[in-house]
C-alpha angles and dihedrals in degrees: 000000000000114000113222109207096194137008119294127167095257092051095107094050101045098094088069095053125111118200082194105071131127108262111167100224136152120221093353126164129227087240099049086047093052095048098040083052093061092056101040093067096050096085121029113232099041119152124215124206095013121163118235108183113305092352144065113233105209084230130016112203118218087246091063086252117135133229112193111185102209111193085165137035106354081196082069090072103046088097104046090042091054094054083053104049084038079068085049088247120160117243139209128194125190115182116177116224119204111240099172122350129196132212115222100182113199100223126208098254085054099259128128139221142208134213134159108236114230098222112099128191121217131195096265096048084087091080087067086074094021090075090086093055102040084113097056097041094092097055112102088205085079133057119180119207114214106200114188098206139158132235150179125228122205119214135170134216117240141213092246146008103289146192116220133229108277095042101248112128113098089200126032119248139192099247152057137219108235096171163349118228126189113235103175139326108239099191141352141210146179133213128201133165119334094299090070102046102044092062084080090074117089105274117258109020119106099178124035145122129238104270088052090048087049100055096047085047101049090059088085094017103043085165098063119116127220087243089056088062108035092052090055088059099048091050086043079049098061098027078065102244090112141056127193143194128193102248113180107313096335143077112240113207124206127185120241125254126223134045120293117237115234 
């Protein structure tokens, strides 16, 4: 059974759930099941695979409101969240962040081996793939769930050096990705409007540039790069929660007065 590290609304609720059911889905991950799982059993009458104009939404809620599980490019969904929130639906996101990942490899002989992976995920590595909705941030009509988890990827070792499927290996290895399990979600937590995101700015500056906002940053996140910030300000930038003027050599960022219209 799934281990919750922390508290989480659908806490209560998980024991009953099975990761084995029946979903009919095209081209779905072991990790988008289990997570849309989770969400589907915390409101009875939810519908999966429901179709909502041209698309299909992973869960319909019995209010009319959407919940779409993204495992990929968030920068896939921009157009299908903007048709819902034009019909003034609202949205849930829930995009999964890899804490700590481990690496379970199929050998030959049939045995398998486990390794904890050394890449980590952080809170703020989600701007990396918020940059395609910053438009759409402000808007009260949409929440995204950032879930640090951790998972585990199955892969299997192969006869010779090979290219995957969607072409993106620059160098052929010996081995495949056969799938992405979901071990435990550590923390969760939900955005809406620019409230919630700017809580994630150090409390109590209103003008700085990045490498002030890092450092401050960095005294209860000491693993945070330069690039993670700055790519948060640029995204708050868009989304317009920020302003910024060029100042020496450097950009200097201020937040926005006033409320945001949903």
């Amino acid at each position: 059974m799934l281990h919750l590290l922390t508290a989480s609304p659908f806490t209560k609720r998980l024991s009953c759930v099975k990761f084995n059911m029946m979903i009919n889905t095209l081209n779905e991950t072991d990790l988008h099941r289990a997570i849309k799982t989770l969400y589907l059993v915390q409101e009875e009458g939810s519908k999966p695979e429901a179709a909502v104009r041209q698309y299909i939404a992973d869960i319909l809620r019995p209010d009319g409101s959407i919940v779409e599980v993204q495992t990929g490019s968030l920068a896939h969904l921009k157009p299908k969240l903007t048709a819902y929130m034009e019909e003034k639906r609202r949205v849930k996101v829930v995009y999964p962040l890899v804490k700590e990942k481990y690496i379970e490899t199929l050998k030959a002989d049939g045995k398998i081996t486990r390794k904890k992976s050394p890449k980590k995920q952080n809170l703020y590595s989600a701007f990396g793939e918020l940059t395609a909705l910053a438009p759409l941030l402000a808007n009260r009509l949409l929440t995204i769930d950032i879930l640090e988890v951790t998972v585990t990827e199955e892969r299997k070792i192969t006869d010779e050096p090979v290219q995957t499927t969607n072409q993106r290996r620059r160098w052929k290895k010996n081995w495949l990705k056969t799938g992405k399990r979901l071990d435990s979600i550590c923390t969760s937590r939900s955005f809406c409007g620019k409230k919630d995101w700017l809580t994630l700015l150090p409390k109590g500056i209103r003008q700085f540039t990045v490498d002030e906002c890092l450092a401050l940053l960095r005294e209860k996140e000491p693993r945070l790069t330069r690039n993670e910030v700055s790519l948060m300000l640029w995204v708050f930038l868009h989304a317009g929660f920020l302003s910024r003027e060029k100042a020496g050599r450097a950009y200097q960022y201020q937040r926005k007065g006033g409320r945001v219209k949903s």
